[in-house]
N, C-alpha and C positions, 0 to 999 in steps of 0.2 A: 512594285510601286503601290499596290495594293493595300500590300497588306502592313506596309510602310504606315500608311496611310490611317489604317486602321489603329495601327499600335497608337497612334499619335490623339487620334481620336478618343481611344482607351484611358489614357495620361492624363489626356486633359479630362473627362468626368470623376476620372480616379481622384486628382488634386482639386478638381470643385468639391466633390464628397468632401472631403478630408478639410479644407475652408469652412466648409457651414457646419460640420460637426462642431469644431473648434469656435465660431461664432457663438452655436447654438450654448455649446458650456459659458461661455465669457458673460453672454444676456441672462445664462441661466444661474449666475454669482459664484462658477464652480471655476475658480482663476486658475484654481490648479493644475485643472484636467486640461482648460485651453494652453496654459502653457508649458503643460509636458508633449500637449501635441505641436504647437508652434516649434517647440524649441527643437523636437524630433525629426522635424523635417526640415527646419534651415540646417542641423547640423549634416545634412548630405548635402545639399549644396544652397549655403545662406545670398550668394548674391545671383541667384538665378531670375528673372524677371515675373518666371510664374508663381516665386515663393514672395512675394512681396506684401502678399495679404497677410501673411503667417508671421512676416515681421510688424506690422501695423497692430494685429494683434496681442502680440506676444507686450509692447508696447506696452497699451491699453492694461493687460488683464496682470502684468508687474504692479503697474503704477495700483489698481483699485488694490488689488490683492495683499499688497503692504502697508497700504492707509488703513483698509479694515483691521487689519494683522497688526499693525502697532497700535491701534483705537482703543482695541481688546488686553492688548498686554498692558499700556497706561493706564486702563481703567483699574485692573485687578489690580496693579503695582499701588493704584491709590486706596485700594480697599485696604491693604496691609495684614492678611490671612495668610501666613504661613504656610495656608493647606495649598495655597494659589501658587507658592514658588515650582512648581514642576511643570505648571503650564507655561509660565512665562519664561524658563528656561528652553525649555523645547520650541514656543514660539521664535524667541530670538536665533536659536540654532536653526531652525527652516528657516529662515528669513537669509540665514548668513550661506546655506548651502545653497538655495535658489539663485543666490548672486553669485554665487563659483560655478551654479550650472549655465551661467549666459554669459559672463564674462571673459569666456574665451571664445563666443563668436561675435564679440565686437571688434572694430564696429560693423554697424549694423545700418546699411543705407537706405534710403525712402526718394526713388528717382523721381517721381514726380513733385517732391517738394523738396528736392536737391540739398538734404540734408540728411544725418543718422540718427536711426531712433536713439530717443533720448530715455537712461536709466537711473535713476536716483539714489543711487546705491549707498548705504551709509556701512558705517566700520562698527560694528556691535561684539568686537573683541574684548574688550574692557568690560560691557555689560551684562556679556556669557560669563567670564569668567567669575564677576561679582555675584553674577544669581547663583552661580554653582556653588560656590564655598556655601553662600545662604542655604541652598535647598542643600549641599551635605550634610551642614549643621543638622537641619531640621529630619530630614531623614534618620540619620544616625540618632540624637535623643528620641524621635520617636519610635521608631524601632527598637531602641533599646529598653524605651518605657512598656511597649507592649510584651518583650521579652519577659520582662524580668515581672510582670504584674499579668500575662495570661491567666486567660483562666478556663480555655479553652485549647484544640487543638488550631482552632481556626484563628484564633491571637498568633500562635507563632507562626504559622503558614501565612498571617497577613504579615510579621515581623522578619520573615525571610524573603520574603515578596519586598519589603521594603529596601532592606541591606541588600539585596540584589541588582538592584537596581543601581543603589548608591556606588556597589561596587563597578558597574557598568560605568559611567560616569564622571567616575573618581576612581581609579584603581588602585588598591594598597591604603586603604582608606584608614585608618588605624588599625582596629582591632576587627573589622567589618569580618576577614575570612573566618573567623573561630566564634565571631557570633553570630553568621550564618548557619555552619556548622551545629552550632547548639541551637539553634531554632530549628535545622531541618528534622535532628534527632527527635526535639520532642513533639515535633507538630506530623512525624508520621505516625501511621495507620497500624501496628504490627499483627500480623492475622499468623495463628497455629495451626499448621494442615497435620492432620494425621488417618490414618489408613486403616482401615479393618479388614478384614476376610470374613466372612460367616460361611462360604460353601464350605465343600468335602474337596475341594481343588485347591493345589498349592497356586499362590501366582509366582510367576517368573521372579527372580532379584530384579535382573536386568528392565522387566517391564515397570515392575515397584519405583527404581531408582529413577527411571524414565519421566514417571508420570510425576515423581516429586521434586523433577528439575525445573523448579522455575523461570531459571536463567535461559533456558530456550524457547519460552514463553510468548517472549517479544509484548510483555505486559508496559500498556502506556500509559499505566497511574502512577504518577511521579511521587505520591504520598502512599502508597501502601509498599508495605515489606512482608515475604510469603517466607515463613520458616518453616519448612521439613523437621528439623532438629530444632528444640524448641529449647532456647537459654535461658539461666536461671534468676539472670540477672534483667531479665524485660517482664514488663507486668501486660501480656498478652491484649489487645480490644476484642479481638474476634478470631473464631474459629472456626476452619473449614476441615471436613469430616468426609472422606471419603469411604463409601463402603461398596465394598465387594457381597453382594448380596445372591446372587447367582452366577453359575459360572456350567453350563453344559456342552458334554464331548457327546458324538454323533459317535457309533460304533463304525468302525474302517468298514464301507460297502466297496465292492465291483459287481459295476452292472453291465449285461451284455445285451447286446444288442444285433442278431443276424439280419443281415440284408441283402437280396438274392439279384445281383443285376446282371442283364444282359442287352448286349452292344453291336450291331453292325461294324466289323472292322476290316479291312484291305486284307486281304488273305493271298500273296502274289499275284499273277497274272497268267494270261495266257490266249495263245496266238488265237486271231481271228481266221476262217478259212474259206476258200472261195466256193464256188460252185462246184468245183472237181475237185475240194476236200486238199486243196494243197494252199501254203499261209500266205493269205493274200500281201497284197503291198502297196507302199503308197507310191506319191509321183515322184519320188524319188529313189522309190527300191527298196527302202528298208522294209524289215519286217512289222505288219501290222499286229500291236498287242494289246487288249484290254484286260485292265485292272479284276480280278476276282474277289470278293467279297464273301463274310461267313459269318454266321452270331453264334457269337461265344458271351458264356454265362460265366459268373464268377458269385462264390458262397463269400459275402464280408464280415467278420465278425469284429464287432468294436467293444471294446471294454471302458469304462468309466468308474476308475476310481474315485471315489468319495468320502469327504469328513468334514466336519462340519462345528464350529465353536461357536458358541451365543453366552454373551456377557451382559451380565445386569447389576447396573450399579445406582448409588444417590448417591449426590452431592449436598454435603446441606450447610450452612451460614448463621453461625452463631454469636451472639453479642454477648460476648464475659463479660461487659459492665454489668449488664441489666440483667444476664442470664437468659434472655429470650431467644427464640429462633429465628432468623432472619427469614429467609428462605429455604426451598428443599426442594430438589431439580432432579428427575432422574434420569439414567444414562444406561444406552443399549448401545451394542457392539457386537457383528457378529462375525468370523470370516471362515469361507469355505475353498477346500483345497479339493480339484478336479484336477484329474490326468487323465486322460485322454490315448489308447494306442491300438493297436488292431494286427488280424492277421485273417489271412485269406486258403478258398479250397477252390481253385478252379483257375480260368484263364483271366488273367491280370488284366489285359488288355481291355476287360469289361469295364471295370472302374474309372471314376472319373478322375482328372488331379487332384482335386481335396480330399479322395478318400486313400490316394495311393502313398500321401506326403505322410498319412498315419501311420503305413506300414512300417516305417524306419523308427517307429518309437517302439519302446516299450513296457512295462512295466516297474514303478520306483519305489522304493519305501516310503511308505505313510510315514509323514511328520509325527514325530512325538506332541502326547496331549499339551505337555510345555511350549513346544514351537507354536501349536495352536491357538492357545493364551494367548502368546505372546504378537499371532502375529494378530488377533482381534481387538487386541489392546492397542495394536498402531492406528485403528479410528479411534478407538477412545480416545487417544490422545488429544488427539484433532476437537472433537467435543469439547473433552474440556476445558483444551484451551480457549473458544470459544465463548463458552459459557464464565468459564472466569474472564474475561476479559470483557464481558457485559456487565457482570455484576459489579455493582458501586457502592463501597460499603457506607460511604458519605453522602 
């Protein structure tokens, strides 16, 4: 009963929170936010008695929220700006979805003035669809005027921003896909990577091809294009320059390591004896026995194979228009291969478990100085993808 009691207790502060929240937006001219919480909570149960403020609300912050809301779209509609057809398209479309978000929990009752709240809903079908052909129009010639008259990169990235939209909107729009398409082309970035070596060390193909995969990249510049192979038919912006400037192999070591332990361990038993030297017994007759004990030493010899790769590189950012250097970042990489195994001269039992689990290993072939490269070069990777995906050529 209690705790009955309590949940109900719970409920009711929970749904007063949630009331003056939704008040506090409505006073604070934010109709929106009251009435995405109004409307979220009649729709789990709209004729509940405690949700009756949420409808009073919801009410309320329609009725301001659509007066302000078409106040602003007559006004612009009266200015006659062209540039203004996308607001008042989008206005009229919120205005028309807001009414399809309340209109299937009407009606909507108010018991103590034994009537349903009242929504003024009007049919703005005819005047979406008039604004849209307008803002198509407008869209489409201006977008095509920026196309075809750029004079920059940032002209057609604003020219495909526009036809994007248009296409959003209006889908199959004339000719909108292929003059998207020819704005994306010339409004990217095209950047030429290429690769040096200066050590005395070969690098891997496999690492080379690796590092010049962009496609793995997960790069989120939607304007830049990264060419490895570089085409004859693109007039390059910029250039990233890889170089391989160091590249050191550690000589194959094994180091040893002896260590001399010794352990108290159970060494069988044996009978305990009375006073006349015969094996005493307990109260039930058996023979009395204690445990015997002995230290035992054991010689452990560990070996630790070792090798060792360090990679040193720069990244550097060049601008072929201007021929200047952007940037120049550089890049370390190192990775070390340890094996670890062991063997022993004396009694095992001395050892502890992590020194015994060693003995079942043993000695493997050192990686070749290629595997080494290569496997050094899987941080690099990581780097730089990193670092390219910081740098902004825009």
């Amino acid at each position: 009963m209690k705790k009955l009691l309590l949940f109900a207790v719970a409920s009711i502060l929970v749904a007063c929170g949630g009331v003056k929240k939704t008040q506090r937006a409505l006073n604070s001219g934010n109709y929106l936010t009251a009435m995405n919480r109004a409307i979220n909570n009649l729709q789990n149960n709209k004729t509940r008695k405690g949700n009756q403020d949420y409808v009073y609300l919801l009410e309320e912050a329609f009725a301001k929220h659509s007066t302000r809301e078409l106040e602003r779209i007559h006004f612009l509609e009266k200015d006659g700006n062209p540039a203004n057809l996308q607001v008042i398209y989008e206005g009229y479309s919120s205005l028309k979805r807001l009414q399809e978000r309340i209109q299937p929990l009407l009606p909507l009752p108010l018991y103590d003035e034994d009537r349903n709240a009242r929504f003024n809903f009007s049919n703005y079908n005819t005047v979406i669809l008039e604004t849209k052909n307008e803002l198509a129009t407008y869209l489409y010639d201006n977008a095509s005027n920026l196309l075809d008259n750029a004079s920059n990169k940032n002209d057609y990235r604003r020219a495909y921003e526009e036809f994007q939209y248009l296409e959003e909107i209006d889908p199959g729009y004339g000719d909108v896909a292929q003059k998207m398409q020819n704005a994306y082309e010339k409004g990217l970035d095209y950047v030429k990577v290429q690769l040096s070596n200066t050590t005395q060390q070969v690098i891997p193909g496999r690492l080379e091809q690796e590092l010049l995969d962009f496609n793995t990249y997960g790069l989120n510049d939607f304007w830049t294009q990264f060419h490895p192979k570089p085409l004859q038919n693109i007039n390059y912006d910029f250039a990233m320059q890889l170089d391989f400037n160091q590249i050191n192999i550690s000589p194959e070591r094994v180091n040893e390591r002896q260590i001399i332990k010794e352990k108290v361990v159970k060494d069988g038993f044996e009978y305990v004896l009375d006073n006349n030297g015969n094996v005493a017994k307990d109260s039930l007759g058996n023979d009395i026995k204690v445990d015997r004990f002995k230290t035992v030493s054991c010689n452990f010899y560990e070996f630790t194979q070792v090798k060792a790769a360090q990679i040193g590189a720069k990244v550097s950012f060049t601008d072929l228009r201007s021929g200047q250097l952007i940037n120049s970042y550089p890049l370390s990489s190192e990775f070390i291969f340890e094996h670890i195994y062991a063997n022993f001269e004396g009694d095992k039992r001395a050892l502890d478990n992590d020194l015994v689990a060693l003995l079942d290993l043993a000695a493997v072939p050192f990686p070749s100085n290629e595997q080494m490269i290569y496997d050094a070069g899987e941080d690099l990777k990581t780097r730089l993808k990193a670092l390219v995906n910081r740098h902004h050529f825009n």
